[in-house]
C-alpha positions as CSV (number, residue, x, y, z in Angstrom):
1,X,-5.8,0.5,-16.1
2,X,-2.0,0.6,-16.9
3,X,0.0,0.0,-20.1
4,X,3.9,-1.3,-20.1
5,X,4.3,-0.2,-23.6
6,X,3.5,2.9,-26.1
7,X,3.5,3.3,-29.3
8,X,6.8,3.6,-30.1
9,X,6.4,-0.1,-29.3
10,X,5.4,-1.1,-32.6
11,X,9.1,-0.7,-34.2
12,X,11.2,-1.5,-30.9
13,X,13.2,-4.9,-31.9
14,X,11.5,-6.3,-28.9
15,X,8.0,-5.4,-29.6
16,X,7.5,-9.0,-29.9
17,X,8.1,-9.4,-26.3
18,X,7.2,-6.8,-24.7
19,X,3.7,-7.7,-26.4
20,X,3.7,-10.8,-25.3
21,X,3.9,-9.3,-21.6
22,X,1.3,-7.1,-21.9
23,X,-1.3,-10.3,-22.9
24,X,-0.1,-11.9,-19.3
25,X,-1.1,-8.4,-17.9
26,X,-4.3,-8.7,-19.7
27,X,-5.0,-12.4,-18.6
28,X,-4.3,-11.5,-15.1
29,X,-6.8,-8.8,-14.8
30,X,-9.3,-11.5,-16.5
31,X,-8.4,-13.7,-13.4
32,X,-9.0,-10.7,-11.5
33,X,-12.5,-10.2,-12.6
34,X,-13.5,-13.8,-12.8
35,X,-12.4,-14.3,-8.9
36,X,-15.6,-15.0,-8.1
37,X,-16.3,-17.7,-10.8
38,X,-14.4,-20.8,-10.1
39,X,-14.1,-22.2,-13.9
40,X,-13.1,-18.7,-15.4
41,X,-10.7,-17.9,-12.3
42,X,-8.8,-21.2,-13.4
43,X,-8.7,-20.4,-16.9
44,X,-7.6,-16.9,-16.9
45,X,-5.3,-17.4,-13.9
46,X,-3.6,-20.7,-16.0
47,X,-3.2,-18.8,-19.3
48,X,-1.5,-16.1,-17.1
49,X,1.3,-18.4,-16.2
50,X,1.7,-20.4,-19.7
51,X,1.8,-16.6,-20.9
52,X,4.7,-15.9,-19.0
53,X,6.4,-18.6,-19.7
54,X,6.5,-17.7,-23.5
55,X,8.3,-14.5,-22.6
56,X,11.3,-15.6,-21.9
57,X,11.1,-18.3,-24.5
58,X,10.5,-15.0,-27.2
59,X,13.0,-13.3,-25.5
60,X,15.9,-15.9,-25.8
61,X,14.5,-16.5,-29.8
62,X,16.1,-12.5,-29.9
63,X,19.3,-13.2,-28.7
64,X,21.2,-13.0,-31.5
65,X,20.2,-9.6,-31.2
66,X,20.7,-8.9,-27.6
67,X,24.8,-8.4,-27.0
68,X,26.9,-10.6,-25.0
69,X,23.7,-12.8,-24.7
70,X,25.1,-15.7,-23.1
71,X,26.5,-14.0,-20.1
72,X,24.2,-11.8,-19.8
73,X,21.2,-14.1,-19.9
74,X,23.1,-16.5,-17.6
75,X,23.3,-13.9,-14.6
76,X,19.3,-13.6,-14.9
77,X,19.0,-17.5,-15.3
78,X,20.6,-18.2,-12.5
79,X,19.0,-15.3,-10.5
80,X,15.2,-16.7,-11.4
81,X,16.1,-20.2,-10.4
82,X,17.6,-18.6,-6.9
83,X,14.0,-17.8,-6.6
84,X,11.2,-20.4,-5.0
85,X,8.5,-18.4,-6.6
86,X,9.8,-18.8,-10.3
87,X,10.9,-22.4,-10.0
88,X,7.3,-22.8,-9.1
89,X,5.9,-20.8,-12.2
90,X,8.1,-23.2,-14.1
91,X,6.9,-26.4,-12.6
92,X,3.3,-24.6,-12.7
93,X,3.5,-24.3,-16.8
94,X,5.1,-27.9,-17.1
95,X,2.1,-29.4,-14.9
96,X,-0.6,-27.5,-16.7
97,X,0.7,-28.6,-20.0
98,X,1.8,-32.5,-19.2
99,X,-0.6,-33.0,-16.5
100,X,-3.6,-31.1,-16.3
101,X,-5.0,-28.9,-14.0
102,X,-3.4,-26.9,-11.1
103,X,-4.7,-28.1,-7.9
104,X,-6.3,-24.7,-6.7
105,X,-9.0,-24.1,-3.8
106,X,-11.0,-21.3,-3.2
107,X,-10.6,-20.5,0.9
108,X,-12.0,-17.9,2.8
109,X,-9.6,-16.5,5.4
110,X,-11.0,-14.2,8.4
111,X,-8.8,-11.9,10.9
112,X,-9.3,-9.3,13.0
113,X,-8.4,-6.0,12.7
114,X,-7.7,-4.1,15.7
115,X,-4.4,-2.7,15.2
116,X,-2.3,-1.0,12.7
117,X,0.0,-4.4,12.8
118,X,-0.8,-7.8,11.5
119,X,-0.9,-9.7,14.8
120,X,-4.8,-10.1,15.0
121,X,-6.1,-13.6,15.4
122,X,-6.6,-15.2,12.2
123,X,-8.5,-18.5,10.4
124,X,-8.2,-20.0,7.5
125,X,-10.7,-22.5,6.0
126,X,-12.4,-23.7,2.6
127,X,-14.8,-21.5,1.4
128,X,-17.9,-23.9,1.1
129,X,-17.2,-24.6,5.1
130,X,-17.4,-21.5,6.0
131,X,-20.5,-20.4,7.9
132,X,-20.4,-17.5,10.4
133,X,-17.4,-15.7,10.9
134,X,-18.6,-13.7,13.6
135,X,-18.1,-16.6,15.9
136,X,-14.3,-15.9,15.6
137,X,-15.1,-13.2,18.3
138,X,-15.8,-16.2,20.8
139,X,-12.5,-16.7,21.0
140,X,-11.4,-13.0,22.0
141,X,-10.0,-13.4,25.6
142,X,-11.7,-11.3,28.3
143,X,-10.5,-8.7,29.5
144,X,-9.6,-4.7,28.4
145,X,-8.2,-6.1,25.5
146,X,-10.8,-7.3,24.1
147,X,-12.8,-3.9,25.1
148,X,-10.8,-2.8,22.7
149,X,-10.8,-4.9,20.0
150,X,-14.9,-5.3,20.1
151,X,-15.1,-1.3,20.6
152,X,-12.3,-0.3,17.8
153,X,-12.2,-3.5,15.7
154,X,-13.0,-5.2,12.5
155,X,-13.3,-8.0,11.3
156,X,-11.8,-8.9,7.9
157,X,-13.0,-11.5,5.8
158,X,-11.0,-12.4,2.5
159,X,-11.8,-14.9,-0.4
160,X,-8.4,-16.5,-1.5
161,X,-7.2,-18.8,-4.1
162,X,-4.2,-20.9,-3.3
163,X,-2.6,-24.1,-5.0
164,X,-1.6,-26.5,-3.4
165,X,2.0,-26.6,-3.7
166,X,2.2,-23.2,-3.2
167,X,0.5,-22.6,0.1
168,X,2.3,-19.0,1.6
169,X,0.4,-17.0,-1.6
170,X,-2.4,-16.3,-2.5
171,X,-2.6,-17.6,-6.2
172,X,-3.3,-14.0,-7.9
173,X,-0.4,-11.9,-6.1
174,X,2.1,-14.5,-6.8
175,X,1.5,-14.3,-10.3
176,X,1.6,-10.6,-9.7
177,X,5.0,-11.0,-8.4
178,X,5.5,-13.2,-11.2
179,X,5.1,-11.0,-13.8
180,X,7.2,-8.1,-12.2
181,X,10.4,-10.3,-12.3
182,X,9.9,-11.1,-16.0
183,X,8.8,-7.7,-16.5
184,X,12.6,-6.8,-14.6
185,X,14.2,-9.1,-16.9
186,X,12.7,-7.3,-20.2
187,X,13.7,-4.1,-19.4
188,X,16.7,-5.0,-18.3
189,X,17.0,-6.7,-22.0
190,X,16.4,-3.1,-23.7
191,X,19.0,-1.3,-21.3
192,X,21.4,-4.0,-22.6
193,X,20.6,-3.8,-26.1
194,X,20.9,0.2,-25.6
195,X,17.2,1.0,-26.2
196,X,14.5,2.9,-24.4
197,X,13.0,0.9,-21.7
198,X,8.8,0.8,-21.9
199,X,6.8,3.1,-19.9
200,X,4.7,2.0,-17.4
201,X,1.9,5.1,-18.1
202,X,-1.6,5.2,-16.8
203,X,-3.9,5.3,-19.6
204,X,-6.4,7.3,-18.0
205,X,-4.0,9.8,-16.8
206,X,-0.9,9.9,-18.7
207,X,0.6,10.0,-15.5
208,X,4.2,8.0,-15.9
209,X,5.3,5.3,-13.6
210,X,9.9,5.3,-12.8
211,X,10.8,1.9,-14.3
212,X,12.1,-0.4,-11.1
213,X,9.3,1.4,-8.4
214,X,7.5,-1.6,-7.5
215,X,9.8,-5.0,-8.8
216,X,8.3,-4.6,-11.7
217,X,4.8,-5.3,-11.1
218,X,2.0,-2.5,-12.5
219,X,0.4,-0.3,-10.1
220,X,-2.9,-1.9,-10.8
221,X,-1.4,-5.5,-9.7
222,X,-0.6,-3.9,-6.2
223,X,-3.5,-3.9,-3.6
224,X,-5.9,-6.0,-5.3
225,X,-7.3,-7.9,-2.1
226,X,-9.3,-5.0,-1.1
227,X,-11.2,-5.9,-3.9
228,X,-12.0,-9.5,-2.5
229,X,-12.6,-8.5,0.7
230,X,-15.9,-7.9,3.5
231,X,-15.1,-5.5,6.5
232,X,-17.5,-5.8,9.1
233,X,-17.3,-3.1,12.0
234,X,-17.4,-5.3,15.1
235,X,-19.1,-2.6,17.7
236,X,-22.1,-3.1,15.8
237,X,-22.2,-5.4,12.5
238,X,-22.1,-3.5,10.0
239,X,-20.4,-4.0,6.7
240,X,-17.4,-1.0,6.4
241,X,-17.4,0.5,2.9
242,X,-15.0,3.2,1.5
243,X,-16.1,5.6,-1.5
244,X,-12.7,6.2,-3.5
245,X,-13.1,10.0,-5.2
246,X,-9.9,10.8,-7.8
247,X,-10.0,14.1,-8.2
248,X,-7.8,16.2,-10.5
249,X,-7.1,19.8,-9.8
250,X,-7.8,22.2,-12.7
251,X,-6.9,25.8,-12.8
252,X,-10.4,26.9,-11.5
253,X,-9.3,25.0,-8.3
254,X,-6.4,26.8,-8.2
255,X,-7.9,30.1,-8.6
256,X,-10.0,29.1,-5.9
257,X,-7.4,28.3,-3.8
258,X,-5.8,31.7,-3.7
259,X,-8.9,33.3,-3.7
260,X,-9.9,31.2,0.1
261,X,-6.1,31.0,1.7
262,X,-4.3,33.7,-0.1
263,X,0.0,32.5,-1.5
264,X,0.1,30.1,1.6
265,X,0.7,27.3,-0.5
266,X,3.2,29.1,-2.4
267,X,6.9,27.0,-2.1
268,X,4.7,24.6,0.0
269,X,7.6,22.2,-0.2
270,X,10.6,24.1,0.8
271,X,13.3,25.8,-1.2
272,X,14.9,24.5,-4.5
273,X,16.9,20.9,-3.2
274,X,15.2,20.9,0.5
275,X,15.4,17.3,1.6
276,X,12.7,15.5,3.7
277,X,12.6,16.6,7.0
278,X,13.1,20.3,5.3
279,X,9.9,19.4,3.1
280,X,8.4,18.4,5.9
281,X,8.6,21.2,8.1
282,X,7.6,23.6,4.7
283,X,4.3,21.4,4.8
284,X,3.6,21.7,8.3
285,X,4.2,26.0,8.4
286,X,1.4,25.9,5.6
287,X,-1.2,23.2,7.3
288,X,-0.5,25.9,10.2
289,X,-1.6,28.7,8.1
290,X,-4.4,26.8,6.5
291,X,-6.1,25.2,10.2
292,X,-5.7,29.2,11.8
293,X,-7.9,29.9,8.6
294,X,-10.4,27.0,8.2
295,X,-10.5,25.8,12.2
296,X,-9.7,22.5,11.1
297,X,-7.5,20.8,9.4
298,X,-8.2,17.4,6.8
299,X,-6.2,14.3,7.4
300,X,-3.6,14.5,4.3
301,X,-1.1,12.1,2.8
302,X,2.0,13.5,0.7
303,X,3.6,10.3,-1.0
304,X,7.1,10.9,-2.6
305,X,9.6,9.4,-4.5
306,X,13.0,11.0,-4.5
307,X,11.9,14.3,-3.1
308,X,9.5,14.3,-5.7
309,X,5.8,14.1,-5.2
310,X,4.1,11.3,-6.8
311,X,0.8,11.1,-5.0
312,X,-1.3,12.8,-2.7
313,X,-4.4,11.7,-0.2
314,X,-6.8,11.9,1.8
315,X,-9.0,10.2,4.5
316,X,-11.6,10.1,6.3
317,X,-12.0,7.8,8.5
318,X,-15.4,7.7,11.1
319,X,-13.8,5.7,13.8
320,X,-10.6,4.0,15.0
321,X,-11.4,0.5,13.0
322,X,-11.8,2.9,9.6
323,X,-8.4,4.1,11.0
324,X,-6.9,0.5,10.7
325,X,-8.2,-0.4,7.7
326,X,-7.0,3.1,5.6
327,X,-3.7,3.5,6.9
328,X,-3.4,-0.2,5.1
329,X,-4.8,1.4,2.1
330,X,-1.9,4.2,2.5
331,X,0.5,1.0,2.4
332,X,-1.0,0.0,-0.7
333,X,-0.2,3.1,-2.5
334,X,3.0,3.5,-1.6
335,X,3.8,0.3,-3.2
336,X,2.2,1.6,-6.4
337,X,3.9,4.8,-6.8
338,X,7.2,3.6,-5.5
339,X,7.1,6.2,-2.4
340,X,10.5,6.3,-0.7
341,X,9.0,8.9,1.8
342,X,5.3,10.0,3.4
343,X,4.7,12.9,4.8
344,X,1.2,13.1,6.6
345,X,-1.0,15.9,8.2
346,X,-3.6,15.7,10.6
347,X,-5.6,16.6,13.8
348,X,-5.3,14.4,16.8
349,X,-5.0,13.6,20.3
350,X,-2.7,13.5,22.7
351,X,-2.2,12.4,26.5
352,X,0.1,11.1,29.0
353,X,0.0,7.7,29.7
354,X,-2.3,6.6,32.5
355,X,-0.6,3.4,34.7
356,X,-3.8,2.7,36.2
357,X,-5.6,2.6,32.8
358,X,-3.3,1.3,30.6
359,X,-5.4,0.5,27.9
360,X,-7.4,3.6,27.9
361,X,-6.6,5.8,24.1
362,X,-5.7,9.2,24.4
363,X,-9.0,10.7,23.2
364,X,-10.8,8.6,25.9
365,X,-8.5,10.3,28.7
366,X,-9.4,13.4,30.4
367,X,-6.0,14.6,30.3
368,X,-6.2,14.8,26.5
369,X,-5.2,17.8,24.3
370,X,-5.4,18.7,20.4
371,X,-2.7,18.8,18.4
372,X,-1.6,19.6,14.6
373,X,0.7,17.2,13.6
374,X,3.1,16.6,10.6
375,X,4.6,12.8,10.4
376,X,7.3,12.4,8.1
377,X,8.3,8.3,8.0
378,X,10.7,7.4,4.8
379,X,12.3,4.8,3.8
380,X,15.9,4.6,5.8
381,X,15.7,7.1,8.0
382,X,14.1,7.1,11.6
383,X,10.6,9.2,12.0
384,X,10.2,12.4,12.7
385,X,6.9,14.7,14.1
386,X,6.4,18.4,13.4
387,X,3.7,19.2,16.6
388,X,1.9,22.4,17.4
389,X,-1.3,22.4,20.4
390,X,-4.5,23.7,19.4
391,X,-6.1,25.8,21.8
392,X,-9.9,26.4,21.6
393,X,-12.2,28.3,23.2
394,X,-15.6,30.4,22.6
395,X,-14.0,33.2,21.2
396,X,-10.5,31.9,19.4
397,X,-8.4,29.5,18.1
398,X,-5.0,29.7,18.7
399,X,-1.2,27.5,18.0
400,X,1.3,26.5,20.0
401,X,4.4,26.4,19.1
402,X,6.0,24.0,16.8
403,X,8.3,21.5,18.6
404,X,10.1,18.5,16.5
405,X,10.1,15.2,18.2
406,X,12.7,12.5,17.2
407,X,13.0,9.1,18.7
408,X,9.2,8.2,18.7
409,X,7.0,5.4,18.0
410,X,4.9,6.1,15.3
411,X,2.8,2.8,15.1
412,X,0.1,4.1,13.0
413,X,2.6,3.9,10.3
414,X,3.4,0.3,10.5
415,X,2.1,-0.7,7.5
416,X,4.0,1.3,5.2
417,X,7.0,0.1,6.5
418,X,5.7,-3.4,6.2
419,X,5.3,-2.1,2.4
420,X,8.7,-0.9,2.2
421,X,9.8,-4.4,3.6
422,X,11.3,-2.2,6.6
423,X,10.9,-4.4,9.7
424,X,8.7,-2.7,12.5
425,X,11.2,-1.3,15.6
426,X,11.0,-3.3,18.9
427,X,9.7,0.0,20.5
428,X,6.5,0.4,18.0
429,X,5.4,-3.1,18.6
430,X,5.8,-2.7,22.7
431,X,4.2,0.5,22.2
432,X,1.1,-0.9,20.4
433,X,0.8,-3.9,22.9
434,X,0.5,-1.4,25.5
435,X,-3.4,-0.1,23.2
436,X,-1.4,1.8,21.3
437,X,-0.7,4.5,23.7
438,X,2.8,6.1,25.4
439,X,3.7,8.7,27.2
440,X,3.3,11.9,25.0
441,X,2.4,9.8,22.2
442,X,-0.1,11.3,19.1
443,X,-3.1,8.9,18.6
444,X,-4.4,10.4,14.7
């Protein structure tokens, strides 16, 4: 759980508000919890937006003591009704109290997951229709691509509530969205009136959230349909669950640490200043150190915001569907912690493409090879792979050497720039319509 205020809350001249915030936070995690339960779902999720609406009704009640109020407040006035969403939220309030109800429905939408992009077939129907979603794989044409998908993919199914004026969201993230504009629109309110702008702090941590990261919204806002959701591996039925393990490194870790590898994670991410690619290629000398020690080497996830490291990862995925479906989770934090850059280590294969097998994946080919790789992706700047072979056999284990490769499709990273709002290059989505293999291309 996250908090938007601390204690210093309690004398801030707009304690008032920024309470009031925090009770639509609260009533949107009740909508959360309730998603199940139709009557609960529609009164937690209504008190949510008749919530927000008092915030800015609070917040213009204060503005004799906000400066230059007028102007001020107009620029944001006219911003919020610039927006579709918030005229909506408006209309939404004035409905609920005038009218009634909100016209919501409960659907259940099904896709299939067989990429790392969203182009999978998809349906969308009422939930109390909805039978058997597994005949959505009658409609897979024949052929190698659907080999594929029935080897490698899953099949998502997702419970949705959506009103009916607002069809393109699902009801709970556009409040989410919601809330982070208003939430915007507070803060910006104590910058203007010259005081400290509320923390967004993890209660369980203390860890502290930059104001701005995610458009406002809370961390635990972000990522909430994998909550609602059933994966179902379609090679052989079976439901796919993840066990999420947090894990906090104490000092008897660390002293384990150097006991195991030694000071190779000493200045792990470059010197004072070092900018991405730098901190990159400091990451990757030390995963070469620690796979020469261990003989293997974990799949890792360094998420970070201004050169600074906010989060850090790992997965472990059994097959190429669990592949699909984390490297969406991956998205997902990056959006909470505000990541501007991701930085990702891990074993995989490699091979050339094959023109009479075009569909075949480079560990299927005969012609495959290990290799260590480092993938730095950020926000602006094109990708970049730090790559070193692994050569095996019954008595060593040995490196190549490390060669940087620019100019590359690096598909498996398509939903964090999705999450960034970065729109996928031409060459990634050619790349993954050809099964996700090029020439010289790493397959994770």
């Amino acid at each position: 759980m996250h908090s938007s205020h601390e204690q210093h809350a309690s004398h801030c001249p707009l304690a008032g508000v920024d309470r009031r915030l925090e009770d639509v936070h609260q009533h949107w995690h009740g909508a959360e919890q309730a998603y199940f339960n139709p009557e609960h779902f529609r009164v937690a999720i209504q008190t949510a937006i008749q919530t927000l609406r008092t915030v800015t009704f609070i917040l213009q009640n204060k503005k004799q003591d906000i400066p230059e109020f007028e102007a001020w407040y107009g620029v944001w006035q006219e911003k919020l009704r610039a927006d579709t969403l918030m005229r909506w939220m408006v209309d939404a309030r004035n409905k609920i109290e005038k009218q009634g109800d909100l016209e919501v429905h409960s659907f259940v939408r099904a896709e299939i997951v067989a990429s790392y992009l969203n182009e999978g077939p998809s349906v969308e129907v009422p939930a109390h229709l909805f039978d058997d979603p597994l005949v959505l794989i009658k409609g897979i044409p024949p052929g190698d691509l659907s080999e594929h998908i029935v080897r490698h993919g899953a099949l998502r199914i997702q419970r949705r509530w959506v009103e009916n004026t607002l069809p393109g969201y699902e009801l709970l993230d556009a409040v989410a969205i919601a809330y982070g504009r208003i939430a915007q629109l507070v803060h910006d309110a104590h910058r203007q009136m010259g005081l400290e702008v509320p923390a967004t702090t993890n209660v369980e941590t203390g860890q502290r959230y930059e104001d701005g990261a995610r458009e406002g919204r809370l961390p635990c806002m972000i990522g909430h349909a994998d909550a609602r959701s059933l994966d179902v591996s379609l090679a052989d039925g079976r439901r796919i669950e993840f066990e999420h393990v947090k894990r906090k490194i104490d000092r008897a870790d660390a002293k384990k640490l150097i006991e195991h590898y030694g000071d190779v994670h000493k200045g792990i991410f470059g010197p004072k200043n070092a900018n991405e690619e730098e901190i990159a290629a400091s990451l990757f000398r030390t995963a070469r150190k620690v796979f020469l020690k261990d003989g293997y080497h974990e799949s890792i996830f360094f998420l970070f915001r201004k050169r600074k490291l906010v989060h850090l990862l790992g997965i472990r995925p059994e097959d190429q569907a669990q592949k699909y479906l984390l490297m969406r989770t991956v998205a997902h934090e990056v959006t909470k912690h505000g990541a501007d850059t991701v930085i990702g280590l891990a074993e995989v294969w490699m091979a050339p493409a094959d023109t009479v097998k075009p569909y075949e994946r480079a560990g299927d080919s005969p012609a495959r090879e290990e290799a260590l790789v480092a993938t730095l992706v950020t926000k602006h700047e094109d990708p970049i792979q730090f790559i070193a072979t692994i050569h095996r056999d019954a008595k060593s284990l040995t490196l190549g050497e490390t060669h940087v490769v620019r100019d590359l499709a690096v598909f498996s990273c398509a939903p964090v720039y999705e999450a960034w709002g970065r729109p996928i290059p031409d060459q990634w989505i050619e790349t993954a319509k050809q099964f996700e293999k090029a020439s010289g291309s790493a397959e994770p």
